[in-house]
TIKE-327873 format. One record per atom (N, C-alpha, C): residue number from 1; residue in one letter; atom name; x, y, z. Coordinates in steps of 0.05 Angstrom, whole numbers. Last residue first. Example, Ala and Ser with C-alpha at 12.3 -4.5 7.8 and 13.67 -1.06 7.14 Angstrom:
2,S,N,257,-45,142 $
2,S,CA,273,-21,143 $
2,S,C,258,1,157 $
1,A,N,264,-114,156 $
1,A,CA,246,-90,156 $
1,A,C,264,-66,156 $
//
This chain:
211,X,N,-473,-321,340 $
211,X,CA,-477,-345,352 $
211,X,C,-456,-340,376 $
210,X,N,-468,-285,295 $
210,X,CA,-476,-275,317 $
210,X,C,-480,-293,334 $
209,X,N,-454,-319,262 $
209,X,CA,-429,-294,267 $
209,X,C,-441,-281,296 $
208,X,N,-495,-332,238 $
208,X,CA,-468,-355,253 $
208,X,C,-445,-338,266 $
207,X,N,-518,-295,223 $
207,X,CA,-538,-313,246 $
207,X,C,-507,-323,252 $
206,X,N,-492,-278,176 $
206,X,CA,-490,-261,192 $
206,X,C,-502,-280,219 $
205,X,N,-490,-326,141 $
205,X,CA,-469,-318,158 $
205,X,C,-466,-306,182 $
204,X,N,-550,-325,136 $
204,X,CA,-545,-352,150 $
204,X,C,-509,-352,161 $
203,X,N,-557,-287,99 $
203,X,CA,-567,-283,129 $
203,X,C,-562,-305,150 $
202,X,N,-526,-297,57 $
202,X,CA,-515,-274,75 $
202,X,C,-530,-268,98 $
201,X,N,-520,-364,50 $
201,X,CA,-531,-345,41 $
201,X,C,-518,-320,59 $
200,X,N,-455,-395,24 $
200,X,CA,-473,-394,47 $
200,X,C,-485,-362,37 $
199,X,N,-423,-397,-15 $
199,X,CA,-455,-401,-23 $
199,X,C,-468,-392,-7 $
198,X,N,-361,-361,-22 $
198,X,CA,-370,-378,-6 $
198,X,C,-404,-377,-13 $
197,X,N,-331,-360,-88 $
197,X,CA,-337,-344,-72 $
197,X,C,-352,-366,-50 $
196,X,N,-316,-389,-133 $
196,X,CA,-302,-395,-112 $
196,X,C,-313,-389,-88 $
195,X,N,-351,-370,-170 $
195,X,CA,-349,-402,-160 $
195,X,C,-333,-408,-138 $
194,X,N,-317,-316,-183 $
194,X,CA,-345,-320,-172 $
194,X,C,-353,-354,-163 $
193,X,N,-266,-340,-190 $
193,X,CA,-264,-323,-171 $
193,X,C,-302,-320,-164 $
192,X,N,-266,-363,-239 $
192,X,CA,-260,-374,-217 $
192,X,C,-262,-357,-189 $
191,X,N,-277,-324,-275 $
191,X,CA,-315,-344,-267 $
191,X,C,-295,-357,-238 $
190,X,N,-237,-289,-268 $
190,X,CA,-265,-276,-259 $
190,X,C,-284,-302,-263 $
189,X,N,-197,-316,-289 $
189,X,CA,-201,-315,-268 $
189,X,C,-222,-303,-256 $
188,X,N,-217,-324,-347 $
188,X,CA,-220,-339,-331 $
188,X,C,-212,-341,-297 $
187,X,N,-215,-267,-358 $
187,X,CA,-237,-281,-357 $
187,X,C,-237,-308,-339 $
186,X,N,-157,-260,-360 $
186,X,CA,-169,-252,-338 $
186,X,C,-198,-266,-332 $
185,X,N,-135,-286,-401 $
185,X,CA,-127,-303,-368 $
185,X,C,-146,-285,-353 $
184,X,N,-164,-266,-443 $
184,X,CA,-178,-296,-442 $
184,X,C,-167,-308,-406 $
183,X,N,-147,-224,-441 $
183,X,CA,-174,-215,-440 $
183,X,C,-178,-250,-431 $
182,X,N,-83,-217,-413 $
182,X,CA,-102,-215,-436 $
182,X,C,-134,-226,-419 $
181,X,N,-45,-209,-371 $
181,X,CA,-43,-192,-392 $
181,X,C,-58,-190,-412 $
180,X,N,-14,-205,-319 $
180,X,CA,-51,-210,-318 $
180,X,C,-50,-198,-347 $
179,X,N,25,-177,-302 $
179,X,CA,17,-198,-293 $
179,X,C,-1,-217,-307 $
178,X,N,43,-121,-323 $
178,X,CA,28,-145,-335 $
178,X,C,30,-171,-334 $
177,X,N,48,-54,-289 $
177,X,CA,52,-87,-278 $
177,X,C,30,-103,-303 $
176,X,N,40,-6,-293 $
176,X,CA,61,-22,-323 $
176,X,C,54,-48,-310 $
175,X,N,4,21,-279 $
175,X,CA,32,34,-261 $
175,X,C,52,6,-281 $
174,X,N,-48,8,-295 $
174,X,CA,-33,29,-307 $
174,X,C,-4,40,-289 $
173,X,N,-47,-45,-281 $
173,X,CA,-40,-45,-303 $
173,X,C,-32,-15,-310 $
172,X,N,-62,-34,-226 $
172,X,CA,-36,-40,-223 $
172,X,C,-29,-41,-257 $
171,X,N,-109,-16,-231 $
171,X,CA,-84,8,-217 $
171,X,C,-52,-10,-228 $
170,X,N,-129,-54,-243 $
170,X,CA,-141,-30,-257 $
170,X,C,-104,-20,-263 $
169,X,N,-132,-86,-194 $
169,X,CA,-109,-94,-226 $
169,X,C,-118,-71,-239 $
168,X,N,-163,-55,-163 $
168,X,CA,-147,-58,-169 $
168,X,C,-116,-75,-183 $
167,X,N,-219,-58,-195 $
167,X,CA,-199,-38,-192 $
167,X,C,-176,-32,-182 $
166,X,N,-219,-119,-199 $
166,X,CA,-213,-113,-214 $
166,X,C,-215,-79,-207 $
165,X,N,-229,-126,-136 $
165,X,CA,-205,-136,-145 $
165,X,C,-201,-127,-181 $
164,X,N,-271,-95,-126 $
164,X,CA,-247,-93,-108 $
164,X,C,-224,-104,-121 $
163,X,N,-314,-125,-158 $
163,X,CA,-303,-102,-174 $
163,X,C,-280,-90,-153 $
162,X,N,-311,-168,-128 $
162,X,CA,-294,-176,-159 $
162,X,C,-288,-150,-164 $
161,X,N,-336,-156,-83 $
161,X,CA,-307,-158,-83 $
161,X,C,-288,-170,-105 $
160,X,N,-380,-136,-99 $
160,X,CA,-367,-114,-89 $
160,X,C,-338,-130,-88 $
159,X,N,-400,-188,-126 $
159,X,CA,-398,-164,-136 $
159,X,C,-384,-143,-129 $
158,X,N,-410,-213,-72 $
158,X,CA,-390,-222,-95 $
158,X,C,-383,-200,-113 $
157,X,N,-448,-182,-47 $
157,X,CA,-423,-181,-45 $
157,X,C,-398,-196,-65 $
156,X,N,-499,-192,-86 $
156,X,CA,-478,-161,-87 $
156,X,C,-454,-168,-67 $
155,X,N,-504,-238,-86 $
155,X,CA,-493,-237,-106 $
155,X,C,-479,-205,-103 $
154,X,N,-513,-246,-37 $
154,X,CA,-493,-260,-37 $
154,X,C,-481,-252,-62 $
153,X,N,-572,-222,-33 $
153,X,CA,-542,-203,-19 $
153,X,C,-519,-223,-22 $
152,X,N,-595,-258,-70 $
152,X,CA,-581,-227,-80 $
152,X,C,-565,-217,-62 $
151,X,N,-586,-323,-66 $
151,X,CA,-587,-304,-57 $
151,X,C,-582,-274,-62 $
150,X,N,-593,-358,-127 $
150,X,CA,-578,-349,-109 $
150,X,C,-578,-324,-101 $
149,X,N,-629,-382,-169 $
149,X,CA,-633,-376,-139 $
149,X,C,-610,-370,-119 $
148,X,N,-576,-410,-213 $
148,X,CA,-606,-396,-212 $
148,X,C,-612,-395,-173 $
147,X,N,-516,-395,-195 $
147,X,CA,-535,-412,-201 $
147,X,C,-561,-400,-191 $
146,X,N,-474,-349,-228 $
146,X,CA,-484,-355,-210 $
146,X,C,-508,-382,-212 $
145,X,N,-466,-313,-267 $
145,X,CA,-446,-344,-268 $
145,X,C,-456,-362,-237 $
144,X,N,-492,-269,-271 $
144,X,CA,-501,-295,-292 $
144,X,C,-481,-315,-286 $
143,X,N,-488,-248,-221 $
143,X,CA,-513,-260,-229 $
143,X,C,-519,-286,-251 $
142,X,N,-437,-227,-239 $
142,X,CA,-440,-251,-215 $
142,X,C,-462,-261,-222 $
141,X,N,-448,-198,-291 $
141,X,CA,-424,-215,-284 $
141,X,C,-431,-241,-260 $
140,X,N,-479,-163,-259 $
140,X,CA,-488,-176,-290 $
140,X,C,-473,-200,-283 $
139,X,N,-452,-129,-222 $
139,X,CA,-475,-151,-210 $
139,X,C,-484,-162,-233 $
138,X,N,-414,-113,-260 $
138,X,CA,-401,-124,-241 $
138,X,C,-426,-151,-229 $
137,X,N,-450,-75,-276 $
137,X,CA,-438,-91,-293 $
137,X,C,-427,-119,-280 $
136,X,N,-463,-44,-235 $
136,X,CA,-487,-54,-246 $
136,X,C,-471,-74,-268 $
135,X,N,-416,-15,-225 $
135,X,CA,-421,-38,-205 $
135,X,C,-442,-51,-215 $
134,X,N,-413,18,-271 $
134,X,CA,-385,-4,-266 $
134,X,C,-403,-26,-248 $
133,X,N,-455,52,-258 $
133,X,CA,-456,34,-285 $
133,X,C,-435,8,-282 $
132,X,N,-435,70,-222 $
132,X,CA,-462,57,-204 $
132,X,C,-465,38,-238 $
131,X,N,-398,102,-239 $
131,X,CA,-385,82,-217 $
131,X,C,-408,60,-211 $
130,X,N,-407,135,-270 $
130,X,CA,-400,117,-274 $
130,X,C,-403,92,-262 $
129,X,N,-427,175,-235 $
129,X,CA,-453,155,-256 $
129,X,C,-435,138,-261 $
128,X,N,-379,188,-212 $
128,X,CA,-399,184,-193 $
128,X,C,-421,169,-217 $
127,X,N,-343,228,-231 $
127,X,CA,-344,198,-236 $
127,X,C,-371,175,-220 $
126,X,N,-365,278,-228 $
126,X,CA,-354,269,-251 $
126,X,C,-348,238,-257 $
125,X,N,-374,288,-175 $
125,X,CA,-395,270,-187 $
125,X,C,-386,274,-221 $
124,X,N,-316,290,-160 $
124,X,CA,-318,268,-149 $
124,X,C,-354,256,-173 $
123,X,N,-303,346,-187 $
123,X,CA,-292,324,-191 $
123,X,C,-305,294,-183 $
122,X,N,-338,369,-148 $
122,X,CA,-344,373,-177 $
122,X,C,-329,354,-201 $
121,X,N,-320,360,-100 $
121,X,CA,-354,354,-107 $
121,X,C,-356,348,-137 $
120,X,N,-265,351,-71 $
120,X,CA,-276,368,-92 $
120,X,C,-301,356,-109 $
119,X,N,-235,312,-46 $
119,X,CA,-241,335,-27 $
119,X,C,-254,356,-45 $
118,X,N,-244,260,-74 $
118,X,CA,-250,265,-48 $
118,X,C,-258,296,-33 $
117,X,N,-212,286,-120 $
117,X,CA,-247,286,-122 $
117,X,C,-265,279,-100 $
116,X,N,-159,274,-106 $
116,X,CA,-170,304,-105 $
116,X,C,-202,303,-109 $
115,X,N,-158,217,-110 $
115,X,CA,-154,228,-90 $
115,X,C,-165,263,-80 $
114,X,N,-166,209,-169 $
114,X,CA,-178,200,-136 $
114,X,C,-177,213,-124 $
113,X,N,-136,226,-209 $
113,X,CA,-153,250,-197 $
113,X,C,-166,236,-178 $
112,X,N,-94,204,-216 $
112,X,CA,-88,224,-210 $
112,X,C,-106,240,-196 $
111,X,N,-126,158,-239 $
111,X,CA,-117,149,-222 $
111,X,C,-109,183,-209 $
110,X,N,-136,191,-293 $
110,X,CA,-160,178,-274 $
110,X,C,-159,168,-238 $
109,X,N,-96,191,-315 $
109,X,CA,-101,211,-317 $
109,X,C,-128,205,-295 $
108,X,N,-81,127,-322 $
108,X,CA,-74,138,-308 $
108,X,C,-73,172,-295 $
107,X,N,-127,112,-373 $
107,X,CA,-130,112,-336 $
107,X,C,-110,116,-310 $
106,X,N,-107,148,-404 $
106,X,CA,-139,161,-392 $
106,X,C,-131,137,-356 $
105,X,N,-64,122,-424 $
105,X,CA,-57,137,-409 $
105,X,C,-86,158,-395 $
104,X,N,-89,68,-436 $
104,X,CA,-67,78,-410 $
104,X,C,-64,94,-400 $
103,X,N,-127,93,-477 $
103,X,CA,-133,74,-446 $
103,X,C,-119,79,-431 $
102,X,N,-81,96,-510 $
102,X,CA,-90,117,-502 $
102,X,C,-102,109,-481 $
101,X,N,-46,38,-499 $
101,X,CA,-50,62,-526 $
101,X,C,-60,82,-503 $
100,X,N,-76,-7,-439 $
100,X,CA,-57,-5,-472 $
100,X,C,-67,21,-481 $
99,X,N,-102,-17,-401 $
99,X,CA,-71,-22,-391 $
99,X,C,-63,-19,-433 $
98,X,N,-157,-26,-414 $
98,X,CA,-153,0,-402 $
98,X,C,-120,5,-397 $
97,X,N,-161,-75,-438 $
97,X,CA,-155,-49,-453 $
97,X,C,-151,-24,-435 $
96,X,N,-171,-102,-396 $
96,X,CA,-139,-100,-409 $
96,X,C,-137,-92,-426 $
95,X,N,-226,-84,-386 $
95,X,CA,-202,-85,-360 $
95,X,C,-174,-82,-381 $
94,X,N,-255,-104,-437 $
94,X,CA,-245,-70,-421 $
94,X,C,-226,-68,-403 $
93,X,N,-248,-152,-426 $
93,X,CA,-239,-145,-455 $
93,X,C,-229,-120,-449 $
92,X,N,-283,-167,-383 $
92,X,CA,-245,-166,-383 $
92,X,C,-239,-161,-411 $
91,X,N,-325,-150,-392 $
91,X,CA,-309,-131,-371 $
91,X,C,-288,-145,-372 $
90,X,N,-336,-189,-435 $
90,X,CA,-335,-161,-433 $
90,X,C,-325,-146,-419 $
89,X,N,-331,-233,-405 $
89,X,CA,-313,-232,-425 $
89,X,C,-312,-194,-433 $
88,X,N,-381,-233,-369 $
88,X,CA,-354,-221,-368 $
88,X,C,-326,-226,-383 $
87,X,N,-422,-219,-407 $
87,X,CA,-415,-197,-393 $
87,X,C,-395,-197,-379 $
86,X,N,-420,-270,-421 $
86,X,CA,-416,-252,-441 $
86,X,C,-406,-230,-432 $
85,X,N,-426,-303,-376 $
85,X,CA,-406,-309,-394 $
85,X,C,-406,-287,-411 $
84,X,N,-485,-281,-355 $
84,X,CA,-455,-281,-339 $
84,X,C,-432,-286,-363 $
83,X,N,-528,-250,-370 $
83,X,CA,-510,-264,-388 $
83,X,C,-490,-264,-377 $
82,X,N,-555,-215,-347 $
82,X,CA,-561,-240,-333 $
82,X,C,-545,-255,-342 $
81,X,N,-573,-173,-394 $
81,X,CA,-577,-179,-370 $
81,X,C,-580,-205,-356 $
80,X,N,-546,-192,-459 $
80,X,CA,-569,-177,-449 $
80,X,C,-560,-197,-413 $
79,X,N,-494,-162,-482 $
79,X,CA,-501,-188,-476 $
79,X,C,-521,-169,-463 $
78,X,N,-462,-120,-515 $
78,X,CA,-467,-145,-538 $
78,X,C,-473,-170,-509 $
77,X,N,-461,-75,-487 $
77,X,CA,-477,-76,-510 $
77,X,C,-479,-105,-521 $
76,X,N,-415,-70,-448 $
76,X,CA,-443,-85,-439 $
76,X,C,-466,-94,-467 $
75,X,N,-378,-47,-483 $
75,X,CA,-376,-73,-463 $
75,X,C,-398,-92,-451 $
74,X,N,-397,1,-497 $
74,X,CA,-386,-19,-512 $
74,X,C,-387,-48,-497 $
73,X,N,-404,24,-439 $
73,X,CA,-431,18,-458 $
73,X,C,-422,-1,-479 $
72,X,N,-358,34,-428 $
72,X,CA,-373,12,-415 $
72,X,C,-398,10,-425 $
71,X,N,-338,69,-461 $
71,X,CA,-327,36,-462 $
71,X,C,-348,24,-455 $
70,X,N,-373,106,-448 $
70,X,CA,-371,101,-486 $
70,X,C,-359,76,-487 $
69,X,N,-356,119,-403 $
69,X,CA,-379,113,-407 $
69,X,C,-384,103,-431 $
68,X,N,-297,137,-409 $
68,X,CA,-307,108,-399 $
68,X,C,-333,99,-401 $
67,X,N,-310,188,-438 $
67,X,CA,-298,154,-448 $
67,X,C,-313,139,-438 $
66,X,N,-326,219,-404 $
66,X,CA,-345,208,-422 $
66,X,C,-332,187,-440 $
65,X,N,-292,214,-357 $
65,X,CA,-316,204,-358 $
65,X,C,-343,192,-375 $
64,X,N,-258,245,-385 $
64,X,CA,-254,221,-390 $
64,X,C,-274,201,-373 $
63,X,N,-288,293,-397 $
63,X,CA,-274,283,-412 $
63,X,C,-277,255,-414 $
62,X,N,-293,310,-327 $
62,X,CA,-318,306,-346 $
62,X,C,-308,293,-366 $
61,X,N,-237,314,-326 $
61,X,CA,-249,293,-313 $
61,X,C,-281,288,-317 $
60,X,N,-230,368,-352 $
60,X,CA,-210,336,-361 $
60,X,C,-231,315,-359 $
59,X,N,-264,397,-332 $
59,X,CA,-269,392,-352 $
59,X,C,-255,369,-360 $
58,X,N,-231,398,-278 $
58,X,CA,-258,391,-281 $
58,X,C,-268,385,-309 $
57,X,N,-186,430,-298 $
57,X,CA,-193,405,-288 $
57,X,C,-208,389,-291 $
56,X,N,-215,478,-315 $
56,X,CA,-192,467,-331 $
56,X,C,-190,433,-323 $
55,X,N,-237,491,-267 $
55,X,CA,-244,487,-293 $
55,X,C,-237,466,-307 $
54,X,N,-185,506,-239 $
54,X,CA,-200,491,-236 $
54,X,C,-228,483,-245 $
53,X,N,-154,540,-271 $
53,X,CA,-141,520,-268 $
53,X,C,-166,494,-262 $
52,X,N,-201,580,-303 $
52,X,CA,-179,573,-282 $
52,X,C,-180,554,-287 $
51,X,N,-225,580,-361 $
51,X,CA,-215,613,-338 $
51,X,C,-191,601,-323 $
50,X,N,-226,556,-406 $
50,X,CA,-227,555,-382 $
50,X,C,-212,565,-373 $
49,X,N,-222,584,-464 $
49,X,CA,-246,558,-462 $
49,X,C,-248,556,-423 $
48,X,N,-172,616,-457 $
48,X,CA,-202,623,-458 $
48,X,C,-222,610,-461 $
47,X,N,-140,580,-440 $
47,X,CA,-145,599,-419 $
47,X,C,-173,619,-427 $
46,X,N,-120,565,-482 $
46,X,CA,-140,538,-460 $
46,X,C,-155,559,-448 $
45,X,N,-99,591,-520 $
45,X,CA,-128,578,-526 $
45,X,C,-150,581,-498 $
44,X,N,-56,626,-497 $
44,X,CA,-79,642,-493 $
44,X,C,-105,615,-503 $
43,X,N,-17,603,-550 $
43,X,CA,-21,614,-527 $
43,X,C,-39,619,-518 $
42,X,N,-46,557,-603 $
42,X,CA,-38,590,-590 $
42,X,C,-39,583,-561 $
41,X,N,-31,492,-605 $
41,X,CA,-56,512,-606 $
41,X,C,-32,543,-597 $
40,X,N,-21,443,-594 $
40,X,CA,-4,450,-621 $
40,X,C,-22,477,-622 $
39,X,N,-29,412,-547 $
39,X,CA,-51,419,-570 $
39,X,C,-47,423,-593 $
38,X,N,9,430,-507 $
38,X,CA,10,396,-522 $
38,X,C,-11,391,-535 $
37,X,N,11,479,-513 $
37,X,CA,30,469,-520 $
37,X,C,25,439,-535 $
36,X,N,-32,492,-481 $
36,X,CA,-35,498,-505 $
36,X,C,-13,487,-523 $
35,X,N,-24,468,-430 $
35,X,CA,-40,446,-444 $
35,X,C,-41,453,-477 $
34,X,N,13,491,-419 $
34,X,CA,25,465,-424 $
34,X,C,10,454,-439 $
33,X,N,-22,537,-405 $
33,X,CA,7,534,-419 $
33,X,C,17,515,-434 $
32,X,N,-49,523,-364 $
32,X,CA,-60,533,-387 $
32,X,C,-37,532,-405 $
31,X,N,-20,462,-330 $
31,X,CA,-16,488,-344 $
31,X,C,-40,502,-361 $
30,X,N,-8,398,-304 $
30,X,CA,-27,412,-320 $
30,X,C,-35,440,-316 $
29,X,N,23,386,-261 $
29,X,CA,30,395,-288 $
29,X,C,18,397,-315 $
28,X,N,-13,373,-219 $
28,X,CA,8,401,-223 $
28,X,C,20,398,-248 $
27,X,N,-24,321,-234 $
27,X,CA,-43,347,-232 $
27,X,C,-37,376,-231 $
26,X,N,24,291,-283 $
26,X,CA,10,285,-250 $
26,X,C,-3,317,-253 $
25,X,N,51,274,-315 $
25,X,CA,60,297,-307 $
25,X,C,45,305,-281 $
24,X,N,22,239,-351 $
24,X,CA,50,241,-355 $
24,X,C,62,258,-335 $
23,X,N,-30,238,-348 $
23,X,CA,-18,220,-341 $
23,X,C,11,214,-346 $
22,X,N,-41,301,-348 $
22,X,CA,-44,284,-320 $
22,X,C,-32,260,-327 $
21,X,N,-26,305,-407 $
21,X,CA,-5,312,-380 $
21,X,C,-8,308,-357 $
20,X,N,-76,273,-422 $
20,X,CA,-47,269,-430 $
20,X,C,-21,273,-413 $
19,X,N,-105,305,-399 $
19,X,CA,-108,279,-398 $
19,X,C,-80,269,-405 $
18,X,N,-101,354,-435 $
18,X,CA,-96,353,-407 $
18,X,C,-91,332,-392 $
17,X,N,-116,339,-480 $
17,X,CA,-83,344,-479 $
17,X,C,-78,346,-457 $
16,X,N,-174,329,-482 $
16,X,CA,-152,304,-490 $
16,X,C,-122,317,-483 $
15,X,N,-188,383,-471 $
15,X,CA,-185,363,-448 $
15,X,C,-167,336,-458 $
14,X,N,-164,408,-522 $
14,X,CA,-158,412,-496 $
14,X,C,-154,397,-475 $
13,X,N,-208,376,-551 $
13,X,CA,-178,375,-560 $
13,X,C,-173,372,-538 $
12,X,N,-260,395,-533 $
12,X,CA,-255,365,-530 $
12,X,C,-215,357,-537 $
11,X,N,-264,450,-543 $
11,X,CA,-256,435,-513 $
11,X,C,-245,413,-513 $
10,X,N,-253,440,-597 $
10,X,CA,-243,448,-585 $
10,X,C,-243,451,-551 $
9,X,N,-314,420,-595 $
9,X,CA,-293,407,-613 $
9,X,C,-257,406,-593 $
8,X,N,-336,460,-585 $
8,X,CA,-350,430,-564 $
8,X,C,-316,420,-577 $
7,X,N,-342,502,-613 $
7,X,CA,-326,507,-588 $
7,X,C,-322,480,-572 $
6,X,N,-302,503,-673 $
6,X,CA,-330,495,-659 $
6,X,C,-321,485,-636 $
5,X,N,-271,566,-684 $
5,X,CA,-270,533,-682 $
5,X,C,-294,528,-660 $
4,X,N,-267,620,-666 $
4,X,CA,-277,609,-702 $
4,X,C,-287,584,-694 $
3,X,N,-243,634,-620 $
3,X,CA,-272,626,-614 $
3,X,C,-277,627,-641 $
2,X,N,-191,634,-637 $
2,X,CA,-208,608,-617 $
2,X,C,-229,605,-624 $
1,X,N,-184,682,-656 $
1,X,CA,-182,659,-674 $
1,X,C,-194,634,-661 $
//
């Protein structure tokens, strides 16, 4: 009876139900079992779309890879390159959607699998295009709130330590903390946080560091 239903479709259920019990139930409690359960599917579905467990996984985290890619294309779509104010109203529109409805629970299904994608290839370049799309957003963001001529290694470290601080409020909106709860307080702490950053260029630190 599985293999009637269009098979892309039917993965795609699956992994949404796995996602679901990673973020309810952490990586051990994702079952061929459980997952047929929280599908409303036969016995026996998951286990014939994916053999093992570790499949089964992997397919999650392909899944919600392809969300986030479908956000962060949403997010970047409405400012062209260099549009600091647009681009980051955009990454905080996404940031505090990722802490509501289904978002919540993909990024706590996301949070589950850090750690194991360290020690598993197949997991880790599941998020791996993302990650170089997140930081290319991140250098949009600084670039455009930045003043014309400012040094590029000044702008990628600003960059590496806004997207340090927006992964983690990431973490902290999906463990419930709403400190930080809308799109308009975070924005404004992201242009304060790039303005704040220090101007000195990055070869005129490193020379003073080596003095």
């Amino acid at each position: 009876m599985a293999g009637k239903q269009n098979p892309d479709q039917r993965r795609r259920e699956l992994c949404n139900a796995a996602i679901a019990l990673l973020a309810s139930e952490g990586i051990k409690g994702v079952t061929h079992l459980k997952v047929d359960r929280k599908a409303g599917l036969p016995d026996g579905t998951t286990s014939f779309y994916f053999r093992t467990s570790a499949a089964l996984i992997r397919a999650a985290a392909n899944r919600i890879a392809d969300l986030d890619l479908a956000d962060l294309t949403a997010a970047t779509r409405s400012h062209t390159r260099g549009d600091g104010p647009s681009a980051a109203a955009g990454l905080a529109r996404l940031v505090i959607r990722s802490g509501t409805g289904a978002r919540l629970a993909r990024s706590k299904a996301r949070y589950e699998l850090v750690m194991p994608s360290s020690r598993d290839a197949g997991l880790a370049e599941a998020f791996s295009h993302n990650q170089e799309r997140f930081l290319e957003l991140h250098r949009d963001v600084v670039a455009g709130l930045c003043p014309a001529g400012t040094d590029q290694d000044l702008i990628n470290e600003k960059a590496y330590v806004l997207m340090t601080f927006i992964s983690g409020l990431m973490l902290a909106l999906a463990r419930g903390d709403r400190t930080i709860d809308s799109a308009a307080q975070l924005l404004g702490i992201i242009t304060a946080m790039v303005a704040a950053a220090p101007e000195a260029s990055h070869r005129e630190r490193v020379t003073a560091v080596d003095r």
